[in-house]
N, C-alpha and C positions, 0 to 999 in steps of 0.2 A: 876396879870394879868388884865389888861384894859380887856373893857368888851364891845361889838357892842351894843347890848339893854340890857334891867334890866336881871339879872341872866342870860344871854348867851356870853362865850366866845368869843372873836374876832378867828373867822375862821385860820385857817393856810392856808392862801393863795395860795402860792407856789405850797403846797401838793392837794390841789383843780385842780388848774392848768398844774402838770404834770397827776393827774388823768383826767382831761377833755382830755388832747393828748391822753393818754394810752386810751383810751374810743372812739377819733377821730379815730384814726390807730385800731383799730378794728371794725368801723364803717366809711370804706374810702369812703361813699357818701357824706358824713359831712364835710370831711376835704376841706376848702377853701369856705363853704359854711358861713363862717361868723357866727352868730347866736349864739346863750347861751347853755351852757350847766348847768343844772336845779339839786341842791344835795339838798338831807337831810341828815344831819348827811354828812359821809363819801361816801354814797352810791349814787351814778346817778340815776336820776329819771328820765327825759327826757331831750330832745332836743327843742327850741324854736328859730325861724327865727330872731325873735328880744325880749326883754322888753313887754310883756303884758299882760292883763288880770291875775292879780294877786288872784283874786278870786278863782282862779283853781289853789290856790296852798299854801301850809301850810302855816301861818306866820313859820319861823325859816329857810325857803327855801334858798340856796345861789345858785347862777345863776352866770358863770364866761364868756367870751368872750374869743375870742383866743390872742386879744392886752392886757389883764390883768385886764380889769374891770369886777367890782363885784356890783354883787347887793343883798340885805336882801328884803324879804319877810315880810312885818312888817305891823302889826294891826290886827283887825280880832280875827279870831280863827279857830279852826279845821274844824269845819264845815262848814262854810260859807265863808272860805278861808281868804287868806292875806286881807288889803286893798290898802296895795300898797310897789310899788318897790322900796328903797331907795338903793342910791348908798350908800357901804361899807364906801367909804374915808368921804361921805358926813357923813354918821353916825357916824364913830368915830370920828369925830371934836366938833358934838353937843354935848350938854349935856343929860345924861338921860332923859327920859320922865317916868314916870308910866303910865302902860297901864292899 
């Protein structure tokens, strides 16, 4: 299994993305409102307008769109949050970094 950063699995997409609908349609202010929807793990964490302020939010966070892009959470640490948003396709093209 290819891998988004050191020791973390590349996300299942897909299954992000039918959980951000399942999530939209239970929360129909959302729906058309454009904006990210914000996981750790499996689990939805919040809602965000656009990409930002990554510091408010774990490195390992995936953030998906409703057109299919994704973003990682990367740098940082738990406490002082990510230090920034890298797109998914952008990162599995790189090469690893050690953090």
């Amino acid at each position: 299994m290819s891998t988004l950063l050191k020791n973390q699995p590349v996300p299942d997409l897909k299954g992000l993305m039918a959980q951000a609908q399942e999530w939209r349609s239970h929360n129909q202010d959302y729906i058309g409102e454009r904006g990210v929807i914000v996981f750790m793990g499996n689990e939805v964490q919040g809602w965000m307008s656009e990409i930002r302020y990554p510091a408010g939010w774990q490195p390992g966070c995936l953030a998906v769109d409703e057109e299919g892009n994704a973003w990682a959470a990367v740098g940082g640490n738990s406490y002082d949050g990510a230090e920034r948003w890298q797109s998914i396709a952008l990162a599995q093209s790189q090469p690893e970094v050690p953090l």
